[in-house]
N, C-alpha and C positions, 0 to 999 in steps of 0.2 A: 493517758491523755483523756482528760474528759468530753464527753461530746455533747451538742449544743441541742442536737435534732428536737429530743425528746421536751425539751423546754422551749424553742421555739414555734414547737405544734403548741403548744399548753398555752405560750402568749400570745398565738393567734388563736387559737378556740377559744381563750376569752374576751379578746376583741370582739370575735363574729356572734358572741353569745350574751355580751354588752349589747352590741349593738341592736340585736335582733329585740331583745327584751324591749330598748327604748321607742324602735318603730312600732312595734306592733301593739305595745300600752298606746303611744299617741295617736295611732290608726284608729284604734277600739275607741279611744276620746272623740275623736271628729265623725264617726260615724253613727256613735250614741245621739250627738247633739245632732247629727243631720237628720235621724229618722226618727229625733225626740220632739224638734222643732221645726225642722225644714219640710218632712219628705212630703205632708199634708199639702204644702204649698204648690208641689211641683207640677208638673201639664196632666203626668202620670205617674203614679205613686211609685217607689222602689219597692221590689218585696225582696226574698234572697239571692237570685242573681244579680238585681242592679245592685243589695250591698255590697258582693261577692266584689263587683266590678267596681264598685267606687272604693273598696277598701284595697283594690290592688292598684289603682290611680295612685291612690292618695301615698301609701307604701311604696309606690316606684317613685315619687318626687322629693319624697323623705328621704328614701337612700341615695339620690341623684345629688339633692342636697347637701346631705350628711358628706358625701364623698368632696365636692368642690367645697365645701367650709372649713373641713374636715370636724362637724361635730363629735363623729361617731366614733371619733378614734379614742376612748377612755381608758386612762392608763397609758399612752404611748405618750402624750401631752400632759403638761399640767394641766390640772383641772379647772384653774382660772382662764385659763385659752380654750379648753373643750366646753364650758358653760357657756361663753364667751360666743366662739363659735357654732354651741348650737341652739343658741339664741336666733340669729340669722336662719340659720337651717329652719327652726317651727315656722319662724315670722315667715318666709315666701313661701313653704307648704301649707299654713292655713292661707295664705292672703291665695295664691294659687286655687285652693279649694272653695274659695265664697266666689271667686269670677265663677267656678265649673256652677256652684248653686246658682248663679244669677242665671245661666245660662238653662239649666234645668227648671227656673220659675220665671224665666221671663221677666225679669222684674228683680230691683235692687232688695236681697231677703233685709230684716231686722240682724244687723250682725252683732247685737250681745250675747246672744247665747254662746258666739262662735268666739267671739274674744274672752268669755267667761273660760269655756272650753281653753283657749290657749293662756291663758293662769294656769288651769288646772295642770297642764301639759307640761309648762316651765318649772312651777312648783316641783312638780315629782323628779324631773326630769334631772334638776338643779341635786336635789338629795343626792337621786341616785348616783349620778356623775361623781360627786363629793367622794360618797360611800364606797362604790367600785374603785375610784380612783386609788383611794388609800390603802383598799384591800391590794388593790393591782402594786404597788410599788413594795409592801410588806411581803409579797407573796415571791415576787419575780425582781430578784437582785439586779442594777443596771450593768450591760456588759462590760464587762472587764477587756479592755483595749491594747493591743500591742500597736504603739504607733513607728513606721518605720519612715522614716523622712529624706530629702533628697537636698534642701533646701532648707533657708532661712524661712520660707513662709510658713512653717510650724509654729513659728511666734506669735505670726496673727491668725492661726487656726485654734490655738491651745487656749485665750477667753472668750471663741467662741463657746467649746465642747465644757467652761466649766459653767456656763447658764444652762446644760444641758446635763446637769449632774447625773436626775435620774433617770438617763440612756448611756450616757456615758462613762467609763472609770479608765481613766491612761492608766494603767499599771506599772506601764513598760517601754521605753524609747529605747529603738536604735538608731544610728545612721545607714544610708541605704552603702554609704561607703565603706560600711564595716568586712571583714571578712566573711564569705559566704557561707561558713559553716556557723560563725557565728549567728548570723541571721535567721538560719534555718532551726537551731536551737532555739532560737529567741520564738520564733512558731510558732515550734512542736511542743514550748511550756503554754499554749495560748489558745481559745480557740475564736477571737473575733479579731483582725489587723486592720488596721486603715492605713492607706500609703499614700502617704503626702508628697504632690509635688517632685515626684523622682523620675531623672532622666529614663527615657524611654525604652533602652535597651536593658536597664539591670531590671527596672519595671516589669517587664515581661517574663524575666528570669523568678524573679519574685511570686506577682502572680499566679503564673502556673504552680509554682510551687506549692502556693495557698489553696488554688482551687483543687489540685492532685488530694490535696490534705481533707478536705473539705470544710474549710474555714469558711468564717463570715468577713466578707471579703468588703471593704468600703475603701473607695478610692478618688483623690480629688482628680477631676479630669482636667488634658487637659486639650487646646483650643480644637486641633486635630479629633481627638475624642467625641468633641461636642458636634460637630461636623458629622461627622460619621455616623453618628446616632441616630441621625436624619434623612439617612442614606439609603435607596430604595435597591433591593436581592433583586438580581437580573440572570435570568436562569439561561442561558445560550447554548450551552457546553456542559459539560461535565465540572467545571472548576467555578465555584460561586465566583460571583461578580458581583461588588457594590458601587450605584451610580450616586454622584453628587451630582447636580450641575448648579452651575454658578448664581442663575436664576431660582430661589428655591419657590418663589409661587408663580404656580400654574397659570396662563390667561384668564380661567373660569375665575379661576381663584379670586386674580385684583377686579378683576368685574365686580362677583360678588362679596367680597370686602368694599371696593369703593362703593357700591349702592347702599349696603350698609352705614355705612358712615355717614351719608348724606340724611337717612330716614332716621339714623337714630340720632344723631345731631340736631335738627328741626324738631324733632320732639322734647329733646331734653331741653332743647332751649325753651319751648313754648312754657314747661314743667318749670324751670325756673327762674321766669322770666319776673316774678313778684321778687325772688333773692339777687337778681341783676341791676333792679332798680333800684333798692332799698340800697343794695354797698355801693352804688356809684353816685348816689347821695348822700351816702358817709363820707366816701375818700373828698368827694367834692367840698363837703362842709367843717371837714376836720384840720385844714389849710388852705382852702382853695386853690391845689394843685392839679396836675392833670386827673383824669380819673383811671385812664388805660398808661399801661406801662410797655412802651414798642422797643422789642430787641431784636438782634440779626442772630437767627437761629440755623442748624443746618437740616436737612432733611434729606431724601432719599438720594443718591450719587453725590454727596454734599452739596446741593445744590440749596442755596442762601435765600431766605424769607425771614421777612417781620413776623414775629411772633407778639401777641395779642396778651396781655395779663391786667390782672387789676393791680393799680399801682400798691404797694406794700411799704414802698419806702421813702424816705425823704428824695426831692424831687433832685437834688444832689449829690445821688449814693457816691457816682462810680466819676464823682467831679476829676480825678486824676486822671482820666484817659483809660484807663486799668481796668481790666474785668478781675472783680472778686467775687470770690462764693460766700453766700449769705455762712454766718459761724451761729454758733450758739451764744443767745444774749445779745445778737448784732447791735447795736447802738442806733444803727440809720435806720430799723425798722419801728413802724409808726405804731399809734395806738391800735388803729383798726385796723392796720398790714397785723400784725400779731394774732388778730380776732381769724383773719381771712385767709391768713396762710396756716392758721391750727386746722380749720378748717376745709381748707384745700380750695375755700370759695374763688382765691385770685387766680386759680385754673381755669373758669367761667368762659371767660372771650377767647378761649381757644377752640371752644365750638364754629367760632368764624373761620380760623383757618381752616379746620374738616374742613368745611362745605366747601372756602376756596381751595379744596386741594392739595394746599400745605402737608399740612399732616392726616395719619388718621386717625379714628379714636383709640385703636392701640397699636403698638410699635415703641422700637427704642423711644428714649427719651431723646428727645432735639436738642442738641451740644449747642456749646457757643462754639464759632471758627477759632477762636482765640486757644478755648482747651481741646479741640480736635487733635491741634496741630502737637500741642504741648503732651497727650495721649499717645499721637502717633509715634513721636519721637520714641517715647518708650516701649509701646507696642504698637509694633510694623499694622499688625491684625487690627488694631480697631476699626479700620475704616471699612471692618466685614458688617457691620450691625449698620453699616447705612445701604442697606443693598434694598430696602424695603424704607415705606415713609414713615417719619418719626410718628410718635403716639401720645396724646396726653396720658395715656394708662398704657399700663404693658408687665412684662414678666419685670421684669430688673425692679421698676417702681413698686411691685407689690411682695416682691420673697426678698429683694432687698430691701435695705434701709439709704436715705439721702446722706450718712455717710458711708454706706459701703466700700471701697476701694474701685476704683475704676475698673483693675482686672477683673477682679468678681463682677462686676456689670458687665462686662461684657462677655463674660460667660452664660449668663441669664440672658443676657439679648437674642446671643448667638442659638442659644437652648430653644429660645421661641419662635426664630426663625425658621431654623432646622426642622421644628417640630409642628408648623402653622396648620391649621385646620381653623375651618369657620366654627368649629365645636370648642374649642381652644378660646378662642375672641371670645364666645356668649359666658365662658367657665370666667375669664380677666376683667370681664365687665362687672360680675354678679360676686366676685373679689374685691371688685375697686369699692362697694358700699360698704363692704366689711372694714376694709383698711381706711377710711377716711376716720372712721371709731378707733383705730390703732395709733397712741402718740409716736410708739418709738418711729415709726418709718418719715416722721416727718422732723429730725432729730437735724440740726446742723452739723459742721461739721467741727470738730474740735480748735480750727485755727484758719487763718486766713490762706487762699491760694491766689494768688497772684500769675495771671497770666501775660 
């Protein structure tokens, strides 16, 4: 039986050795230009401990960065998503480091040299990503997968894992309903399994077995799972205890989440307040139809609000009484509904609800009552993800896609609730600039749903 260890140390030492190389050239970058061109400016000159100290600044928000963009991951990613992403990553750690120089000179510096500096940093940074990339996927074979299934949803797992060729390789399917020795054969020729979707009792029997073995163990969870994950060790006794309770945020918590929302809401709006007026001048001049698009949305205990959007579509879409979901190539969406929902601009007037309360700036996405209902019937659980206010942003809108499956959303809802921290909201936010640049998440859905 082959073992995995000695190759998974090898493609994490290259990750952490990727990664180190690319902060600390763009550290060396920003700090050349600051004591080539800034430091003279400053109240008080830097000599080796203020560089000491601005080169571990600037290095902590680099890798701070790198981690919620995921630049840094080369080789785990294709390369056009690691460029991609640590494009973002440079762009808020330079723009990060000219507020600290303004701050250090009192005064707006000349920032060419520092945008000169961030070419310089993209250029190399673009190669080297390239170069490692290709070396990373010639070097380290993708894993070879024993998948063991429980269920028909291996169907819609199986073109995921093939856009994910170079991590993944299925070798091998069994059923979880197979013979147990069989299964266990199927293993011990193997040493990475993913278990999809399988009732919870042979699951267990399974797993242990994998981990006894010391496989690379990947498993779709499931709602129970994600639940639990969230779940705070309660030491009383001698027999661990894990607590859920129903409420998963703290009072501190909606306090400061709602303050939040309201300050960052006012802001943004102020910020785009030139792009609010411009499209509600188009919608208005392109038909003279309304400019706002008002729907009955749900939000926390399902409780029912007008939801606020820029109109996208002819002022007739849903003339049948019928709620449908926008499809790919819809027909009723307009010239500049097309421009504003590639966009995400018809998102905009929902900064009104924040402030009224409605929603927040993140959390699930706000259902219609019409698919709540039409969800619920299928899954009892959905109406776990309104336990908190909906969100214009959120986990499910950003790691999924607008056609994701409704289960998989609510498994990403449930994952962010479970998991809420005010550190979490600032990581979703500083995502959402990333993913407005990403087409697939704004992808219809293949076919009309009718509720």
């Amino acid at each position: 039986m082959k073992k995995t260890g000695n190759s998974d140390a090898l493609r994490r030492l290259f990750m952490l050795v990727t990664a180190a190389v690319l902060c600390v050239f763009e550290t060396a970058v920003v700090i050349y230009i600051m004591n080539r061109y800034y430091n003279f400016g400053f109240r008080t000159m830097l000599y080796f401990r203020g560089h000491v100290l601005m080169s571990g600044i600037y290095l902590v928000m680099l890798v701070f960065l790198g981690r919620v963009f995921g630049g840094l991951l080369v080789g785990v990613r294709k390369n056009g998503e690691v460029i991609f992403s640590h494009f973002f990553t440079t762009l808020f750690a330079d723009i990060a480091f000219y507020v600290l120089l303004m701050l250090l000179s009192l005064k707006f510096p000349d920032p060419r040299a520092l945008l000169g500096g961030f070419c310089i940093q993209l250029a190399a940074a673009f190669a080297f990503i390239s170069l490692m990339g290709r070396w990373y996927r010639r070097a380290f074979r993708p894993y070879d997968v024993l998948m063991i299934y429980g269920s028909e949803a291996v169907r819609d797992l199986m073109p995921k894992l093939k856009t994910r060729r170079d991590q993944f390789n299925v070798v091998d399917m069994i059923s979880a309903d197979d013979a147990p020795v069989a299964i266990r054969d199927a293993i011990d020729r193997n040493n990475t399994v993913m278990l999809v979707d399988i009732p919870a009792e042979p699951r267990n029997k399974i797993f242990k077995y994998c981990y006894e073995n010391s496989k690379r163990i990947y498993v779709t969870p499931k709602i129970s799972d994600i639940i639990l994950n969230g779940s705070a060790p309660v030491h009383l006794f001698d027999t661990p205890l894990l607590l859920t309770e129903g409420n998963p945020l703290e009072y501190e918590e909606r306090v400061i989440k709602r303050a939040w929302d309201i300050v960052f809401s006012l802001v943004l709006m102020i910020i785009t307040s030139p792009v609010l007026i411009i499209t509600a001048l188009a919608i208005k001049l392109s038909d003279g139809g309304p400019v706002f698009y008002r729907q009955i949305r749900c939000t926390k205990n399902a409780d029912e609000f007008e939801i606020l959007k820029f109109r996208s579509m002819v002022v007739d879409a849903e003339k049948t009484g019928k709620a449908v979901m926008a499809t790919e190539n819809d027909p009723r969406i307009t010239r500049v509904g097309r421009v504003i929902r590639k966009l995400r601009i018809d998102e905009l007037p929902q900064l009104i609800n924040v402030l009224k309360g409605d929603m927040s700036f993140v959390g699930p996405r706000p259902e219609r009552p019409e698919f709540i209902r039409k969800y619920s019937e299928e899954m009892p659980e959905f109406s776990y993800r309104m336990k908190i206010r909906a969100g214009i942003t959120g986990y499910a809108q950003l790691y999924g896609k607008y056609n994701t499956t409704p289960y998989d959303k609510l498994k990403l809802d449930l994952y962010y609730i479970e998991q809420f921290s005010i550190g979490l909201d600032i990581k979703l936010m500083i995502l959402t600039i990333k993913i407005l640049f990403t087409e697939e998440s704004t992808e219809g859905t293949s076919e009309r749903i009718e509720a």
